[in-house]
VOKOLBA-143986 format. One record per residue: residue number from 1; x, y, z of N, C-alpha, C in turn. Coordinates in steps of 0.001 Angstrom, whole numbers, plus 500000, padded with zeros to 6 digits. Layout:
+------+--------+--------+--------+--------+--------+--------+--------+--------+--------+
: resi :   n_xx :   n_yy :   n_zz :  ca_xx :  ca_yy :  ca_zz :   c_xx :   c_yy :   c_zz :
+------+--------+--------+--------+--------+--------+--------+--------+--------+--------+
:  NUM :      X :      Y :      Z :      X :      Y :      Z :      X :      Y :      Z :
...
+------+--------+--------+--------+--------+--------+--------+--------+--------+--------+
//
This chain:
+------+--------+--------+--------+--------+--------+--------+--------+--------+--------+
: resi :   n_xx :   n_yy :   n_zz :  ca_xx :  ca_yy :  ca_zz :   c_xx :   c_yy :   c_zz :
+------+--------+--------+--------+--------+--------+--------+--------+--------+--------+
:    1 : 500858 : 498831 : 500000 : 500000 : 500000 : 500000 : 500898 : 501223 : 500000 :
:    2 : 500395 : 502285 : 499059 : 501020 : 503134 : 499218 : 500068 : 504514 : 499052 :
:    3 : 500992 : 505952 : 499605 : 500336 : 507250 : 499878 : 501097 : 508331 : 499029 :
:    4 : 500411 : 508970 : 499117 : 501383 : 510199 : 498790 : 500362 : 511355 : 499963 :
:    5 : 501107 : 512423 : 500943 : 500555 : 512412 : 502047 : 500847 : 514243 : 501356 :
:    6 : 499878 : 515058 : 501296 : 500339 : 516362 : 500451 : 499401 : 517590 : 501612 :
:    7 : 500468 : 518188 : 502365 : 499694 : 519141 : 503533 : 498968 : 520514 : 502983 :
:    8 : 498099 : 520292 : 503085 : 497322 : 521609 : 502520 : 496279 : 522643 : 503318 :
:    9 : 496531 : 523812 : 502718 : 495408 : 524849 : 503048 : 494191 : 524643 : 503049 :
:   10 : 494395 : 524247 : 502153 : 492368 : 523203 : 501276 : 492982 : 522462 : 500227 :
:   11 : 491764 : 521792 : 500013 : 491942 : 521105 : 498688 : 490010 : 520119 : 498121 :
:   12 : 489755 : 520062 : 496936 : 488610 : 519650 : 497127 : 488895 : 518152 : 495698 :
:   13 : 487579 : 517689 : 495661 : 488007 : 516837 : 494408 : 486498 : 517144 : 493899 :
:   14 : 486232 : 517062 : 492196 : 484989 : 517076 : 491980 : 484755 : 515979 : 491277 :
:   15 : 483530 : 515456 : 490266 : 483682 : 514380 : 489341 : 482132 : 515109 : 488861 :
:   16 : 482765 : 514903 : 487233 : 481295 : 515863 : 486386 : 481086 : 517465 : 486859 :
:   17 : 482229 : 518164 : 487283 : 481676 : 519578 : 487808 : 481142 : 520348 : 488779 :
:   18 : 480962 : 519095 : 489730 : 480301 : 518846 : 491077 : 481540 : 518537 : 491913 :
:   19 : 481855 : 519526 : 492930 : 482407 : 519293 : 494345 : 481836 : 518177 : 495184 :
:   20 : 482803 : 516967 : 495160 : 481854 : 515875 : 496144 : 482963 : 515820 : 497555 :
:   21 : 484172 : 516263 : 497564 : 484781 : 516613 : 498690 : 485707 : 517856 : 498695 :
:   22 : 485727 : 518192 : 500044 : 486227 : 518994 : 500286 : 486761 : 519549 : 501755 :
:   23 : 488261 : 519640 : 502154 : 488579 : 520164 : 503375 : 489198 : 521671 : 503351 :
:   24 : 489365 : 522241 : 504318 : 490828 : 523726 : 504938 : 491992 : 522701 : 505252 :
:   25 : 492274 : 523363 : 506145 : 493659 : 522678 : 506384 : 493887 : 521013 : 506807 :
:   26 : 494992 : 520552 : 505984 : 494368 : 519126 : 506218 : 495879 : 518282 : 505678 :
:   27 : 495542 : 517309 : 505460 : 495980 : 516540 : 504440 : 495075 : 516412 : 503362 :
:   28 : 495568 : 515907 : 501957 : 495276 : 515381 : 500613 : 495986 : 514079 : 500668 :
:   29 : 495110 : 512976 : 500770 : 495606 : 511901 : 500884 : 495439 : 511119 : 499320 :
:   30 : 496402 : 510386 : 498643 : 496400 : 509779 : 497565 : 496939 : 508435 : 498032 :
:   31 : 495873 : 507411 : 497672 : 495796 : 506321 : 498336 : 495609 : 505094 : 496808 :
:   32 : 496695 : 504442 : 497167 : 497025 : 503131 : 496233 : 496579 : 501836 : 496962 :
:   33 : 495818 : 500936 : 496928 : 495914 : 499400 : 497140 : 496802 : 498759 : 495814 :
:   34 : 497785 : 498114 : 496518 : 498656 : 496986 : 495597 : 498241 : 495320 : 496147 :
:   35 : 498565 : 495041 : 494738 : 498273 : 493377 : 494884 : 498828 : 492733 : 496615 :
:   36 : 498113 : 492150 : 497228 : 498758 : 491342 : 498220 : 498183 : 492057 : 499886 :
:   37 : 498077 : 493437 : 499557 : 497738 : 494470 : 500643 : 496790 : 493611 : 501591 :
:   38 : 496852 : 493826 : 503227 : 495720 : 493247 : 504030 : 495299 : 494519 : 504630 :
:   39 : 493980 : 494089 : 505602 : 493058 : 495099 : 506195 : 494313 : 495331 : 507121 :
:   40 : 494807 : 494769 : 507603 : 496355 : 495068 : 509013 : 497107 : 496591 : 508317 :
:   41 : 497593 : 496061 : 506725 : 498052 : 496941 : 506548 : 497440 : 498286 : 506386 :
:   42 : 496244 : 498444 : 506225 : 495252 : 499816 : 505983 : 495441 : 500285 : 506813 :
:   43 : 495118 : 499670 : 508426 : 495205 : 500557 : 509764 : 496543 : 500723 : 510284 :
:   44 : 497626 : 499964 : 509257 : 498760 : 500472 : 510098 : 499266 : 501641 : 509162 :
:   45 : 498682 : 502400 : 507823 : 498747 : 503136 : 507014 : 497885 : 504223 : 507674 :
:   46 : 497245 : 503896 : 508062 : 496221 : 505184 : 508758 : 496854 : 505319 : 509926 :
:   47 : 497440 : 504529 : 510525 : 497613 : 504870 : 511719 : 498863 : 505789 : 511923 :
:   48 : 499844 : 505342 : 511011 : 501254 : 506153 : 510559 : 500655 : 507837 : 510242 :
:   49 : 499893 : 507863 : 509031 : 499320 : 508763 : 508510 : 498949 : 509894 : 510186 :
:   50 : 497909 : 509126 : 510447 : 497313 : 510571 : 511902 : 498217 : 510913 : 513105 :
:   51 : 499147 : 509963 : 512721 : 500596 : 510572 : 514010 : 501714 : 511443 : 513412 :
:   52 : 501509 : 511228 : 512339 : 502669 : 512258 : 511282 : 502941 : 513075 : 511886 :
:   53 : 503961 : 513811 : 512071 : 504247 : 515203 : 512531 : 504696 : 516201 : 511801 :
:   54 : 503536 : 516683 : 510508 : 504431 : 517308 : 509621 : 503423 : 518525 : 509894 :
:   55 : 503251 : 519062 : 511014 : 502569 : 520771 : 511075 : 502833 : 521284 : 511740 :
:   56 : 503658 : 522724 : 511427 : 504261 : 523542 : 512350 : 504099 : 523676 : 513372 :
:   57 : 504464 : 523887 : 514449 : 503888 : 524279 : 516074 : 504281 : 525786 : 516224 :
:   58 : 504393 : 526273 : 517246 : 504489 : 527615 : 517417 : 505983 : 528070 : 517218 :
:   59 : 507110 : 527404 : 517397 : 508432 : 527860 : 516595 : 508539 : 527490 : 515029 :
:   60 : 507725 : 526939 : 514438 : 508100 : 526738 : 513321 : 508541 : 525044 : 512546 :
:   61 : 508596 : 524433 : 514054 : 509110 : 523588 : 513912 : 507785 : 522392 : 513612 :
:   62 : 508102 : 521386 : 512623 : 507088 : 520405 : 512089 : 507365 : 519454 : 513407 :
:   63 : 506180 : 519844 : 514392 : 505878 : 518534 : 515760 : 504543 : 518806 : 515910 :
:   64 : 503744 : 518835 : 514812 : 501934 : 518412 : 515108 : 501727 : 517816 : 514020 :
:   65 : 500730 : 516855 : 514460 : 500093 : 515915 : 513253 : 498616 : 516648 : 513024 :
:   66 : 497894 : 515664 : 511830 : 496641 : 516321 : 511206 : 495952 : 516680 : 512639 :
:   67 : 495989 : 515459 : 513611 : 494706 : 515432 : 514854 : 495241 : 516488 : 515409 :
:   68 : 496736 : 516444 : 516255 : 496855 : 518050 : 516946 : 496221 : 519008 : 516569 :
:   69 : 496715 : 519598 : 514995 : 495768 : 520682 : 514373 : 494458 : 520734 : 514119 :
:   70 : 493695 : 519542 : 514248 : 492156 : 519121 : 514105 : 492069 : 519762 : 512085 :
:   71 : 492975 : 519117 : 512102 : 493017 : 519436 : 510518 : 491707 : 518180 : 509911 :
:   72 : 491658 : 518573 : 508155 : 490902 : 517363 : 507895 : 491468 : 516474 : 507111 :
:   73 : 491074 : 515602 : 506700 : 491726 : 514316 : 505564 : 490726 : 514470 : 504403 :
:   74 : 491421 : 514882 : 503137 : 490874 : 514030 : 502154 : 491228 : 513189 : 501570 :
:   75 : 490614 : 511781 : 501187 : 491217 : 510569 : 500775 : 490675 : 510555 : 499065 :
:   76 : 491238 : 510300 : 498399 : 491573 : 509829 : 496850 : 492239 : 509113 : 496395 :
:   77 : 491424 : 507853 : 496312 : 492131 : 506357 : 495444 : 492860 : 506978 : 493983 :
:   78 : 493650 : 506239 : 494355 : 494805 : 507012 : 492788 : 495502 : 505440 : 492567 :
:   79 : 495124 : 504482 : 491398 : 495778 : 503411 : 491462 : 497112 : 503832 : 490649 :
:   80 : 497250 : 504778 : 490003 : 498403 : 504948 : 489159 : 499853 : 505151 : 490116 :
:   81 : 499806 : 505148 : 491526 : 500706 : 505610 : 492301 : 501190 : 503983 : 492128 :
:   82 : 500745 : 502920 : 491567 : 501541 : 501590 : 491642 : 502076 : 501406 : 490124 :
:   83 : 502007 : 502388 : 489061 : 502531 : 502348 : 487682 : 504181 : 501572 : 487994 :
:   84 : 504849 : 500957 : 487047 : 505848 : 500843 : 486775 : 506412 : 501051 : 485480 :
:   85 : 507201 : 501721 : 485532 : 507913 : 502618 : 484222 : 508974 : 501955 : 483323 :
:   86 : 509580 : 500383 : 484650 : 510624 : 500217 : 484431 : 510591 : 499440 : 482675 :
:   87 : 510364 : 498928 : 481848 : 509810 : 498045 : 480877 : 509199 : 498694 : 479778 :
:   88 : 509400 : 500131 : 480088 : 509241 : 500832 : 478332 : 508383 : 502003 : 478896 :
:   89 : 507358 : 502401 : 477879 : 507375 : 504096 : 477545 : 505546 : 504092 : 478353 :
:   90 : 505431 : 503143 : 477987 : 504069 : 503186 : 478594 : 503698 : 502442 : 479986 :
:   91 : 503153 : 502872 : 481298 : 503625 : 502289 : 482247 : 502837 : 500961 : 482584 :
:   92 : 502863 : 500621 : 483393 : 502312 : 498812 : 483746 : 501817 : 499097 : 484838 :
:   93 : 500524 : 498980 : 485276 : 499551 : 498920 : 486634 : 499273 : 497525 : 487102 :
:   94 : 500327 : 496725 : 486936 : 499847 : 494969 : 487392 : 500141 : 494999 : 489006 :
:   95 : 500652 : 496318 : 489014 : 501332 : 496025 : 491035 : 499383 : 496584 : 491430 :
:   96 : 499084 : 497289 : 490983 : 497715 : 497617 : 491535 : 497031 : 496421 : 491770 :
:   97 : 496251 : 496609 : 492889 : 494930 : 495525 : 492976 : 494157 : 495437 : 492243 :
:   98 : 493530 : 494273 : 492116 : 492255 : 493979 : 491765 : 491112 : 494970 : 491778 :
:   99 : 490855 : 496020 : 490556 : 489642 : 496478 : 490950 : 488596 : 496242 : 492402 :
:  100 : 488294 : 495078 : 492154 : 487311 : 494753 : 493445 : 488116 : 494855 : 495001 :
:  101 : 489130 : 494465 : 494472 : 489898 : 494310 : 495895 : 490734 : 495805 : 496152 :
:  102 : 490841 : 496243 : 495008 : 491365 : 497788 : 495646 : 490188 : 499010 : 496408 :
:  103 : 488938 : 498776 : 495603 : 488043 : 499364 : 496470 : 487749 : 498803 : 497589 :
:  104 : 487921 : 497832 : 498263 : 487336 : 497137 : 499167 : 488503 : 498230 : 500215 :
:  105 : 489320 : 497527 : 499856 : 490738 : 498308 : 501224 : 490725 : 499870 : 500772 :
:  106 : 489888 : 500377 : 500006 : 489991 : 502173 : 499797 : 488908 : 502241 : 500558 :
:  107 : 487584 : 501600 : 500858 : 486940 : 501829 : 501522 : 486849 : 501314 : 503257 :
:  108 : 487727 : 500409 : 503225 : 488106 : 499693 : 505013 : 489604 : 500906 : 505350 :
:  109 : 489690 : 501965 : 504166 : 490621 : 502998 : 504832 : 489847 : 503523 : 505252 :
:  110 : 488950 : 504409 : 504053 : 488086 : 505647 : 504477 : 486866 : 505252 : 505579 :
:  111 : 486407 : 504070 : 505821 : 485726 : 503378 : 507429 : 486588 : 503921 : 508718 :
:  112 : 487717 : 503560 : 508371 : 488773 : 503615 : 509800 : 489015 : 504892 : 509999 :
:  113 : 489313 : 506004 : 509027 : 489725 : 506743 : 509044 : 488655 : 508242 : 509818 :
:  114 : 487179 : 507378 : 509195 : 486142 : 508493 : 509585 : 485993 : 507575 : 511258 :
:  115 : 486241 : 506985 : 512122 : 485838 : 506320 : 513074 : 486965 : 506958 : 513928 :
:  116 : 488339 : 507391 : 513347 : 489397 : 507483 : 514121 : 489278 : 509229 : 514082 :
:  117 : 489000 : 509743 : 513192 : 489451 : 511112 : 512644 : 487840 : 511970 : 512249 :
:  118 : 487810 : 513561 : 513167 : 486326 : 513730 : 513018 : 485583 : 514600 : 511431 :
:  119 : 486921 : 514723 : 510729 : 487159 : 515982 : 509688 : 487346 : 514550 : 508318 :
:  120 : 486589 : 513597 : 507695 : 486518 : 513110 : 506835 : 485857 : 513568 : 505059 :
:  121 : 486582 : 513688 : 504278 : 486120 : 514032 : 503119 : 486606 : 512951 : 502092 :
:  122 : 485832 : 512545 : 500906 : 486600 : 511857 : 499934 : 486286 : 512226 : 498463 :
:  123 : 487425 : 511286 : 497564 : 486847 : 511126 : 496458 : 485722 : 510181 : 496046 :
:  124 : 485658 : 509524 : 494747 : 485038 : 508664 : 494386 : 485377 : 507889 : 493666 :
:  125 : 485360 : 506362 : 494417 : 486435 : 505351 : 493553 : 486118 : 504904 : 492468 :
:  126 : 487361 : 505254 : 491131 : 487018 : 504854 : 489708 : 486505 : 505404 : 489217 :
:  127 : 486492 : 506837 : 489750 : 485639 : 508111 : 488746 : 487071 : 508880 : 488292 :
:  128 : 486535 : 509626 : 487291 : 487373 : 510594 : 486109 : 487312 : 512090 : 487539 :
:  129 : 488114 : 511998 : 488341 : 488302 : 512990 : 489296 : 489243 : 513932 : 488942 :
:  130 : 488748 : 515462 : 489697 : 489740 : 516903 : 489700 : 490139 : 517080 : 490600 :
:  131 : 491360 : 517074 : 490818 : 491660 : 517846 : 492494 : 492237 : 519082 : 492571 :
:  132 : 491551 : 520105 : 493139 : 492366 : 521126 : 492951 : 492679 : 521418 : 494702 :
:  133 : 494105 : 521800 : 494917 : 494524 : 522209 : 496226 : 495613 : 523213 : 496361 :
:  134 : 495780 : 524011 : 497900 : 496884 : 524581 : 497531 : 497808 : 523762 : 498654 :
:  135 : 498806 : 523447 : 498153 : 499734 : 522818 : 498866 : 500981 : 523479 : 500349 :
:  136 : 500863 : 523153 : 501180 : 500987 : 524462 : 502283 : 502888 : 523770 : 502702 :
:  137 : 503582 : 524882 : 501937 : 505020 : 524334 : 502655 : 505765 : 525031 : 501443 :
:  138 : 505379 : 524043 : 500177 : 504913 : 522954 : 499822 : 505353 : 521358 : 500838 :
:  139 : 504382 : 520743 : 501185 : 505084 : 519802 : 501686 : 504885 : 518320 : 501456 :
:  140 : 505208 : 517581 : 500782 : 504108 : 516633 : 500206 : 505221 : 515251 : 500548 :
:  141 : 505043 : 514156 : 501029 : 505421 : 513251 : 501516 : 505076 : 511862 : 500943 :
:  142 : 505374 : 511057 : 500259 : 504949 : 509371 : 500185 : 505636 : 508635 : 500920 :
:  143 : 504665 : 507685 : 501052 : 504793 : 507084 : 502528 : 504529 : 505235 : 501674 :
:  144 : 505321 : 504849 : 501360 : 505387 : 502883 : 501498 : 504954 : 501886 : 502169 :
:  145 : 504078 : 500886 : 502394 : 504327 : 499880 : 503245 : 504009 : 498379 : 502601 :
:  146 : 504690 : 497536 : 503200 : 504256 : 496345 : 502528 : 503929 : 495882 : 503327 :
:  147 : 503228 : 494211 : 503132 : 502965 : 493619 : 504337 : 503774 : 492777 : 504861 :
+------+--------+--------+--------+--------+--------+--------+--------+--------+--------+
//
């Protein structure tokens, strides 16, 4: 499973022209299921994710996570974050899950995530999505895990 963890001012996603999420200050979460991924690994991805310490405190210094700041999360399945490039010009998505099985663990994230965290927003999995955000640092982080 993998993230790309991007700290923002706001950020929203729409699909067809329509705003279906939207946070202020937060994370922009871009969320991959890869072949093999378990429910263990989702919550130990979320769980990494809401302890992060990437938000300034009062010197400046990055020691608060999203919850300190009562920031929000938006989550957006992005299977292309499992592309591989290595094998020519056009990339290879075989590390991605299973359609069925990548929504299943995009949605046993975004479950855990609204149960753990009170500021939940998302995309919509397998839709033609926009995200527009402003990125606050810039500070944008990917984050790995296997099982």
């Amino acid at each position: 499973m993998q993230s790309i963890l991007q700290r923002v001012q706001q950020a929203s996603v729409s699909v067809d022209g329509q705003t279906i999420g939207a946070i202020e200050e937060g994370l922009l979460i871009l969320l991959c299921a890869e072949r093999g991924d378990t429910d263990a690994l989702v919550e130990k991805m979320l769980t990494k994710i809401l302890k992060l310490r990437i938000f300034s405190d009062e010197a400046g210094k990055m020691n608060r996570s999203v919850q300190d700041v009562g920031g929000g999360l938006l989550i957006v399945s992005q299977f292309t974050l499992a592309a591989d490039v290595s094998g020519g010009n056009r990339p290879s998505f075989t590390n991605a899950a299973p359609p069925d099985e990548g929504r299943r663990l995009y949605e046993l994230f975004v479950t855990q995530a609204r149960a753990a965290h009170p500021i939940v927003q998302t995309g919509q999995f397998a839709a033609d999505m926009k995200v527009s955000l402003i990125n606050d640092g810039p500070v944008t982080i990917p984050i790995r895990m296997a099982a």
